[in-house]
C-alpha positions as CSV (number, residue, x, y, z in Angstrom):
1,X,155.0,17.2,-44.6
2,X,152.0,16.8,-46.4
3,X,149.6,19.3,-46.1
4,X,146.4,17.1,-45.7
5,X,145.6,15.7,-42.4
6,X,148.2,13.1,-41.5
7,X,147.1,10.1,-41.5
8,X,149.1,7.2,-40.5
9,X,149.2,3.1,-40.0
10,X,150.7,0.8,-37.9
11,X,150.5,-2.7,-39.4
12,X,151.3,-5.4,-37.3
13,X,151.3,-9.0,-38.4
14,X,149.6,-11.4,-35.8
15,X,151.7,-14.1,-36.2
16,X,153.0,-13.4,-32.5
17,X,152.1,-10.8,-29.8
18,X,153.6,-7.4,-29.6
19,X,156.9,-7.0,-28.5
20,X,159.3,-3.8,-27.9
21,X,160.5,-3.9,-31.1
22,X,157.3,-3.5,-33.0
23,X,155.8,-1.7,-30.1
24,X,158.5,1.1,-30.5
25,X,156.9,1.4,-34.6
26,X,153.1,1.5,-32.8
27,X,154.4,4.2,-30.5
28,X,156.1,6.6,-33.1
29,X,153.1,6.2,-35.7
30,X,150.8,7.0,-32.5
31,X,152.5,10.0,-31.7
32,X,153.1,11.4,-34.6
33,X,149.5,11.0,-35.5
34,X,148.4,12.8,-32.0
35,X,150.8,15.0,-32.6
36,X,149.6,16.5,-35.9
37,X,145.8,16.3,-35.4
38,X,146.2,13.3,-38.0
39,X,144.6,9.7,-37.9
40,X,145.9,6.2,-36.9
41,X,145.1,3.6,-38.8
42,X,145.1,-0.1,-37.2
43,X,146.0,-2.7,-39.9
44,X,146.3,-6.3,-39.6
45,X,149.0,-7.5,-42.8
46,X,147.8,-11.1,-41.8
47,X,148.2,-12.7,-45.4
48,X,150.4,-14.9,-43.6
49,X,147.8,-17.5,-43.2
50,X,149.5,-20.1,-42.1
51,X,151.0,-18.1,-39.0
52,X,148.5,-15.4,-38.5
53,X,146.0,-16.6,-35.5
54,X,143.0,-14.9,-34.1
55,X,144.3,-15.2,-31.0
56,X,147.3,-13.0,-32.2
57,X,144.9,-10.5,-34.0
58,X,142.8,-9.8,-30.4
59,X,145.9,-10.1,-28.5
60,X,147.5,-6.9,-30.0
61,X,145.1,-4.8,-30.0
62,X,144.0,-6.0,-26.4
63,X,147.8,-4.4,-25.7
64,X,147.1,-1.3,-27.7
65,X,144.2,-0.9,-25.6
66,X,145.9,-1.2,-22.1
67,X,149.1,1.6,-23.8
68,X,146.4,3.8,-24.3
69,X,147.0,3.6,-27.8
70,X,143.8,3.9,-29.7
71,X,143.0,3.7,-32.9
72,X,140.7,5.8,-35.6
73,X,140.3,2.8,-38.1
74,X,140.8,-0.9,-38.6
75,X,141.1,-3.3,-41.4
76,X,142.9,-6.7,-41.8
77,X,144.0,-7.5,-45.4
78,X,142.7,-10.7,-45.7
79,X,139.1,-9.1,-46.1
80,X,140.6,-7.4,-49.3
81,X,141.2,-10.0,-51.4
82,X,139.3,-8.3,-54.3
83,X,140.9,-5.2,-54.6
84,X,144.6,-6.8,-54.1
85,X,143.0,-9.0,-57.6
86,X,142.0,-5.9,-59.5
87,X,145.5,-3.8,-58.2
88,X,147.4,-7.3,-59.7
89,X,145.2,-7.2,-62.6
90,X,145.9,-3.5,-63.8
91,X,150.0,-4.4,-63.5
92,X,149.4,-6.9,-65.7
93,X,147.5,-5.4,-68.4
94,X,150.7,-2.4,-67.5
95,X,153.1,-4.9,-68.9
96,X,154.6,-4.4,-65.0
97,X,154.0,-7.8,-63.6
98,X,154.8,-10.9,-65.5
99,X,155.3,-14.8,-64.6
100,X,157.6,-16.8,-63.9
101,X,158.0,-20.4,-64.0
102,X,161.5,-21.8,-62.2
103,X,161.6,-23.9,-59.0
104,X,163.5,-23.1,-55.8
105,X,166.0,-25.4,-57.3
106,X,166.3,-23.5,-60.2
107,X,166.3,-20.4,-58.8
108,X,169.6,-21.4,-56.5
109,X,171.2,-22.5,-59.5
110,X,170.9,-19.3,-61.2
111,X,172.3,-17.5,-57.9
112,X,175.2,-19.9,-57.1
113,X,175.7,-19.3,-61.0
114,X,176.2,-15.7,-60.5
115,X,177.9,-15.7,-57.6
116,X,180.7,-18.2,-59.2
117,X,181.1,-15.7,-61.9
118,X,181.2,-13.0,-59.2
119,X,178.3,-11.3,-60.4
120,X,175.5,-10.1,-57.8
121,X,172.9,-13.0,-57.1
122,X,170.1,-10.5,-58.6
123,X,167.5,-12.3,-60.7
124,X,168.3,-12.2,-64.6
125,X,164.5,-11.7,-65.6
126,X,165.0,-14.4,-68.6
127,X,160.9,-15.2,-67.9
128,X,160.6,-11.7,-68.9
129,X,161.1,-13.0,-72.8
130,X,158.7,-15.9,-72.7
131,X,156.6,-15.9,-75.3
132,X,152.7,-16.5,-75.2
133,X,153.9,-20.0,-76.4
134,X,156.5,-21.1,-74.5
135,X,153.9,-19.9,-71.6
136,X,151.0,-22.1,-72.6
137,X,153.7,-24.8,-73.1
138,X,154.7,-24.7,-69.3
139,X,151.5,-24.7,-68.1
140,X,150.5,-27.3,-69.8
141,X,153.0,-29.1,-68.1
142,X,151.4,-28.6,-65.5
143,X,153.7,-25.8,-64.0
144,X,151.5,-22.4,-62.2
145,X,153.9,-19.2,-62.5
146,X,154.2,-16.4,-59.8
147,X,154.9,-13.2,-60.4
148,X,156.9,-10.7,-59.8
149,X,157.0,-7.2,-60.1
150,X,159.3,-5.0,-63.0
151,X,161.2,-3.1,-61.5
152,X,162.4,0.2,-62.7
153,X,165.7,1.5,-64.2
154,X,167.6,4.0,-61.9
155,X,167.3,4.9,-58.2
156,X,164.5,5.8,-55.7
157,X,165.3,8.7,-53.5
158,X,163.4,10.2,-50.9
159,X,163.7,13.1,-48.0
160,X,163.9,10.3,-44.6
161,X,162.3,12.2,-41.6
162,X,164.4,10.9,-39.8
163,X,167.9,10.6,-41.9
164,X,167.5,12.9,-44.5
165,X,168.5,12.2,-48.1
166,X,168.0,8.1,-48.6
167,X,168.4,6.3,-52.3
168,X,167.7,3.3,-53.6
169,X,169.2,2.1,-56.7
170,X,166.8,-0.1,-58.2
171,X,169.2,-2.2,-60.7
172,X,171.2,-3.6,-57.8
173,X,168.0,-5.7,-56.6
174,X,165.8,-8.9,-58.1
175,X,162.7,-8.2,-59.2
176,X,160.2,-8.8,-56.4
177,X,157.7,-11.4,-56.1
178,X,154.3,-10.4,-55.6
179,X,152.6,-13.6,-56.1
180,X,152.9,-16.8,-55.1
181,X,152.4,-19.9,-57.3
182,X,149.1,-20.8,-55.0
183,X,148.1,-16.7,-55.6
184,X,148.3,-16.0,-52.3
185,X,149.9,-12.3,-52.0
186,X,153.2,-11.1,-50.6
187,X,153.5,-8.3,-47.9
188,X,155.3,-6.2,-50.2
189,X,152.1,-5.5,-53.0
190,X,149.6,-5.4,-49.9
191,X,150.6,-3.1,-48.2
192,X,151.6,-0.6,-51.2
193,X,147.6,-1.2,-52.3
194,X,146.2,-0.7,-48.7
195,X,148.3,2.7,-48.2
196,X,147.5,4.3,-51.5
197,X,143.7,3.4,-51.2
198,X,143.6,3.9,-47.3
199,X,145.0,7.8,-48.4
200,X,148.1,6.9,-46.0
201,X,150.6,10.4,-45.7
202,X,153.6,9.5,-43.7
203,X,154.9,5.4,-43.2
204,X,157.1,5.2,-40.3
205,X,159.0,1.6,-39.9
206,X,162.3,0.4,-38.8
207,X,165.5,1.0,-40.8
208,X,165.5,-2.5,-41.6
209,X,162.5,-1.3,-44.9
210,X,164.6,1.2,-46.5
211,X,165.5,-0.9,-49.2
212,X,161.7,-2.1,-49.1
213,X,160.6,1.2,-49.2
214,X,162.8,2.1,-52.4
215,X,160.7,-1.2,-53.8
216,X,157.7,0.1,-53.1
217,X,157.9,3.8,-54.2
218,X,158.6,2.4,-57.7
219,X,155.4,0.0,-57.1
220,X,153.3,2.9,-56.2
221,X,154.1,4.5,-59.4
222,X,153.6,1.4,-61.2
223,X,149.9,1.6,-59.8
224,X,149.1,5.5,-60.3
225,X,150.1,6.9,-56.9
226,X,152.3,9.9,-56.2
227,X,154.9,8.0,-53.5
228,X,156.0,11.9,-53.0
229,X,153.1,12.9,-51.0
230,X,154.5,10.5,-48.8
231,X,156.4,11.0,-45.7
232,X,158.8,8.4,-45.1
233,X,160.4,7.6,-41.9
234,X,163.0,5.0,-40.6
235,X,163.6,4.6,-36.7
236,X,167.0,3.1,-36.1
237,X,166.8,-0.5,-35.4
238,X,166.5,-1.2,-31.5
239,X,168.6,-4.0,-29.9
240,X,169.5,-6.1,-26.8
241,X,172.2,-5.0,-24.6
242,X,174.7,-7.8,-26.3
243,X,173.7,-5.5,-29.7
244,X,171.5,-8.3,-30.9
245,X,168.2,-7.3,-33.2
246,X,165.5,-7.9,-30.8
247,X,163.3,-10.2,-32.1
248,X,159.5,-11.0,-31.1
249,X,160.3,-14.8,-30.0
250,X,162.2,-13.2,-26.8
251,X,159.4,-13.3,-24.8
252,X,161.2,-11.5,-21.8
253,X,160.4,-8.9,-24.0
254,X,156.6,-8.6,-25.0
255,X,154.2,-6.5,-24.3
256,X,152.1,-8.3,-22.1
257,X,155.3,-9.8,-20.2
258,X,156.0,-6.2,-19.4
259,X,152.7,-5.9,-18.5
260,X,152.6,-8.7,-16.1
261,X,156.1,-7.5,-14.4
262,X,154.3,-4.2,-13.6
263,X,155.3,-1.9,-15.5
264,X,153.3,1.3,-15.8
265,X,151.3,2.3,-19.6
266,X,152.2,6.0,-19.0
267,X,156.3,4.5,-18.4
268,X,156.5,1.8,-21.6
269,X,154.9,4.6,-23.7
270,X,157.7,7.5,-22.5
271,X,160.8,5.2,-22.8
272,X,160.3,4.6,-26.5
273,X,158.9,7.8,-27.2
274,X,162.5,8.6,-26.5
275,X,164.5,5.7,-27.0
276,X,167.2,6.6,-29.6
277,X,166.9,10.4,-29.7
278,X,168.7,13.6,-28.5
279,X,166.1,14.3,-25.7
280,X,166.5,13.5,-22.2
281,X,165.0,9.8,-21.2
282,X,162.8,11.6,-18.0
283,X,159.5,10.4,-17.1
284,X,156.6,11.9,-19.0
285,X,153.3,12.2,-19.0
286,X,151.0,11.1,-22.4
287,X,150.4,14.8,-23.0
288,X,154.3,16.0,-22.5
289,X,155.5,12.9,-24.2
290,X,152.8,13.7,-27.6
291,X,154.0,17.6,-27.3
292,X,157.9,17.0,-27.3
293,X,157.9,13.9,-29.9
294,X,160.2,14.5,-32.8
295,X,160.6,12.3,-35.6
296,X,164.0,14.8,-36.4
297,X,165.5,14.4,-33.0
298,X,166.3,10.6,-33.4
299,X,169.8,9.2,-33.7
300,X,170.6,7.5,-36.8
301,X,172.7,5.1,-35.1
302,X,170.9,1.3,-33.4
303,X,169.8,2.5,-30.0
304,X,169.5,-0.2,-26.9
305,X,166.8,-1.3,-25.2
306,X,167.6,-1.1,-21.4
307,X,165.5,-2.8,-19.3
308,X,166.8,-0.9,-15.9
309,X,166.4,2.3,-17.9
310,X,163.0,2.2,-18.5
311,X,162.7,0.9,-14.7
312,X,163.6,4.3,-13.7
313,X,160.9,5.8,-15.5
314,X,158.9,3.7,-14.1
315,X,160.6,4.2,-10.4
316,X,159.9,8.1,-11.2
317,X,156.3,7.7,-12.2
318,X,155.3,5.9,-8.9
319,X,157.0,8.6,-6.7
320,X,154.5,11.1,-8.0
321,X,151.6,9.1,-8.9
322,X,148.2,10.6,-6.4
323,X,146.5,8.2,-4.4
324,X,143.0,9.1,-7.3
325,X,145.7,7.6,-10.2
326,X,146.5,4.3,-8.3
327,X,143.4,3.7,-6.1
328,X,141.6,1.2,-8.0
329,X,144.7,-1.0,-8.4
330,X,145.6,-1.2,-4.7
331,X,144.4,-3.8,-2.0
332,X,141.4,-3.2,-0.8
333,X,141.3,-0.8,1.9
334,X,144.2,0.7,0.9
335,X,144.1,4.4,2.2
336,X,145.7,7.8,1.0
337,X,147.9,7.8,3.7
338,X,149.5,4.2,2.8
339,X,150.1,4.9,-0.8
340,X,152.3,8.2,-0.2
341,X,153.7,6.7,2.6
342,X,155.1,3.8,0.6
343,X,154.9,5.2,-3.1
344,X,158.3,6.4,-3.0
345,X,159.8,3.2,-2.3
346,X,158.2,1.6,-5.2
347,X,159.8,0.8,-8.4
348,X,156.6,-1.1,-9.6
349,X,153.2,-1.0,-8.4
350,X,152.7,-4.5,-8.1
351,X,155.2,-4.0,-5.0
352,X,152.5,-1.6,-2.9
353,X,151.0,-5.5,-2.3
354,X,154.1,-6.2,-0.3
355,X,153.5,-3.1,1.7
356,X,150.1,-3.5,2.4
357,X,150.8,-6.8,3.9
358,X,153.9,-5.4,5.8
359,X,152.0,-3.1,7.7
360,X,147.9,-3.8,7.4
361,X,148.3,-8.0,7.8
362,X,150.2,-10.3,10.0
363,X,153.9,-10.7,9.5
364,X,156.6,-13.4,11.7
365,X,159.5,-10.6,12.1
366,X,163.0,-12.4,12.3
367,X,164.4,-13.5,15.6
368,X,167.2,-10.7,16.7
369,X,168.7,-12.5,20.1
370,X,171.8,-10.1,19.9
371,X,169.3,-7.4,20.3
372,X,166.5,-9.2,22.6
373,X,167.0,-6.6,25.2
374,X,167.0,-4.2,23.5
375,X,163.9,-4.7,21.6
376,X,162.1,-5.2,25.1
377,X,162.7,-2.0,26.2
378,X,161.9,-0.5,22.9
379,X,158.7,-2.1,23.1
380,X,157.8,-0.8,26.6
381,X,159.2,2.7,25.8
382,X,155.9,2.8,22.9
383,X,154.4,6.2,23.5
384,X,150.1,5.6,24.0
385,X,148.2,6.2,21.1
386,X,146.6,8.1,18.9
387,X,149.7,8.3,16.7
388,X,151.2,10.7,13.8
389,X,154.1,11.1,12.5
390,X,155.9,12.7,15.4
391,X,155.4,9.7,17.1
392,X,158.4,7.8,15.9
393,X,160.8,11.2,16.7
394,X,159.8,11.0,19.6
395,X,159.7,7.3,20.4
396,X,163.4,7.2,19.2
397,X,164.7,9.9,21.0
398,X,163.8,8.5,24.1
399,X,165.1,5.3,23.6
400,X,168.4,6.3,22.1
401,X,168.6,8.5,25.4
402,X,167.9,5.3,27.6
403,X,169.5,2.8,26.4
404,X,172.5,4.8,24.7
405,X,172.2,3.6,21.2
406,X,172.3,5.8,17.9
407,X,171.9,5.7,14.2
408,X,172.2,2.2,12.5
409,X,172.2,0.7,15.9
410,X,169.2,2.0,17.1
411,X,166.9,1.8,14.0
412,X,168.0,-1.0,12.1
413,X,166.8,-3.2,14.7
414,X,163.5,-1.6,14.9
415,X,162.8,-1.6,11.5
416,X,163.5,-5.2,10.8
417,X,160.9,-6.0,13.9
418,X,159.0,-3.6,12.9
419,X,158.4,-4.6,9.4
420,X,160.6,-7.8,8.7
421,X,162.5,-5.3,5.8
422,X,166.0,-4.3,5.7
423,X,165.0,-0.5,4.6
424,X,161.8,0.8,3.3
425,X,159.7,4.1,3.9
426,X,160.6,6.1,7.2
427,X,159.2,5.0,9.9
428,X,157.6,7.9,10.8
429,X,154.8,7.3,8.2
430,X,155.0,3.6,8.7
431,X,154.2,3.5,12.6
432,X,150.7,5.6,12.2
433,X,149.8,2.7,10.0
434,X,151.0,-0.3,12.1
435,X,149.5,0.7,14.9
436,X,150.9,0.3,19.3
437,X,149.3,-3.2,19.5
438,X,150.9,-4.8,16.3
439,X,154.0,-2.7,16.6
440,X,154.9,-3.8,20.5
441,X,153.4,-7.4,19.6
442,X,156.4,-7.8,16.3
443,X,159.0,-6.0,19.3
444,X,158.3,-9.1,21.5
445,X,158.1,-11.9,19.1
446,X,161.6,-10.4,17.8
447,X,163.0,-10.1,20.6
448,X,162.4,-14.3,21.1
């Protein structure tokens, strides 16, 4: 680990909002930052221009902002134009990034070529012999080159935080292209520029950039960085319970979606935390979560993304959320005693709505003929108020004594007059909150 203060980046593109999959990269570079005392950089790679939309850019971090996941700096590439020119600029003069002239067409030839003499489809660098020219010749012609980037002889190799010893070996890939014909730049020189000048110590990314990352170690070199100041790390790719890659068009899976479905900040945040890794998946808070995160902990095999898993967490942070946590987001008039008489029947917040209207508003109870007697009786039996939570002990006992009935027989019917609900909290918190008036009135009308 470097000894400097960390400082880290998570660089979306905002060609789409934020899904799990990216989320999961926002969450490890967050923690790790936090973790260390270090820095979080917020970057938006949106040289994309054609995809990338404002709307994307403010959507993201409007998501960042309601995770709790806040940032120390920001920049968007596309307001560095300049120094991506003058980084371009010293490769050249390097003798490290030359042009090339062939079509698309040409360029499948050449690959179908190779592959028909069972060679690898890696580009032959034949533009890298063009003379000044044969150069002037083609642009004359009217052709514009792009450019790609030499790469070196040998292999990369680099200590993974998270799977150890990685290599890369260089020969086996194409040189990269850094340029396109109409200059715009690719992701692959951008980012290497931003992190070297942002002072960026430890990149942590999916799995799926480990061959990128061996690309992009030599490019630092090739523009006077040290790459092994660097801590690299690669999470394990996350995927749908089929073992599909997640991918940000499944929209069941963004960010806001989540948000929407009411799921809690504190509960996203925890399950990836620990999505993948040795430690128990238990519901955190942001400071436990921070303390216990481990980059050397995490699997190297795909871990899945289980919706009903990170429900749970969920389910567990609502059982011990206080009434001071939740207030603001609860109906108006809500009270203390409501939310921990109902909180540990919640999976979601967004289900304390139901509750209040269940026992604050009006509800039309079913009709239970088969119990009609029953239910009159019951309804007679209520004990005057005031009430507490005795009230429904006692209540019960009585009627069970009168009218014979026990267990399922004698509360099920009560309950689902009661509050229209098959099971819910005990009713001895939920008949201090109904009330005697509203409790004998849904007795009658379910008694028909």
């Amino acid at each position: 680990m470097n000894a400097s203060t960390p400082r880290l980046r998570f660089a979306p593109s905002p060609t789409g909002f934020l899904h799990v999959g990216n989320l999961r990269t926002a969450v490890a570079n967050y923690l790790f930052a936090r973790r260390h005392g270090g820095q979080l950089m917020l970057r938006m790679d949106d040289t994309d221009t054609a995809r990338s939309k404002p709307e994307y850019e403010a959507g993201i971090q409007e998501d960042l902002r309601w995770l709790g996941i806040h940032w120390d700096d920001y920049a968007r590439q596309s307001d560095r134009m300049a120094q991506y020119e003058a980084a371009a600029d010293r490769l050249k003069a390097a003798g490290l990034l030359y042009p090339c002239f062939e079509s698309e067409e040409e360029l499948a030839a050449k690959r179908a070529m190779r592959l028909k003499r069972r060679l690898p489809p890696v580009y032959d660098r034949e533009m890298l012999s063009l003379t000044a020219e044969q150069r002037a010749t083609a642009e004359a012609n009217g052709k514009v080159p792009y450019w790609r980037f030499k790469l070196s002889n040998g292999e990369v190799t680099w200590k993974d935080l998270v799977f150890g010893d990685r290599r890369v070996k260089l020969p086996s890939l194409s040189d990269p292209v850094l340029i396109r014909a109409d200059g715009s730049f690719l992701y692959t020189f951008t980012s290497v520029v931003d992190d070297l000048e942002f002072g960026v110590t430890h990149i942590i990314r999916g799995e799926d950039h480990v061959t990128n990352t061996g690309i992009q170690i030599d490019l630092m070199r090739g523009l006077g960085g040290k790459p092994e100041t660097i801590g690299f790390a690669h999470l394990p790719l996350l995927t749908d319970a089929e073992g599909g890659k997640l991918s940000k068009r499944f929209d069941s899976l963004s960010v806001r979606s989540l948000r929407k479905d009411g799921l809690e900040p504190d509960a996203i945040i925890a399950y990836l935390a620990r999505l993948g890794s040795a430690d128990d998946m238990v519901a955190l808070t942001r400071d436990e979560v921070t303390a216990s995160f481990d980059l050397g902990r995490m699997s190297h095999s795909a871990a899945i993304f289980d919706p009903r898993q990170l429900l749970g967490i969920n389910r567990q942070m609502m059982h011990r959320e206080s009434f001071a946590d939740v207030a603001s987001r609860l109906p108006q008039g809500a009270t203390e005693d409501f939310w921990l008489s109902i909180r540990g029947n919640l999976d979601l917040l967004s289900e304390a709505r139901v509750w209040w209207e269940i026992l604050a508003e009006e509800i039309s109870p079913p009709i239970q003929a088969e119990d009609a007697d029953f239910l009159r009786a019951a309804a007679d039996a209520l004990p005057a108020e005031p009430w507490d939570k005795s009230t429904a002990s006692l209540w019960t006992k009585a009627l069970g004594a009168a009218t014979g009935r026990k267990g399922r027989g004698l509360y099920h019917p009560l309950r689902l007059a009661l509050t229209g609900e098959e099971s819910g909290p005990d009713l001895k918190d939920l008949l201090p909150l109904i009330g005697r008036e509203k409790a004998a009135r849904r007795l009658i009308v379910s008694a028909g």
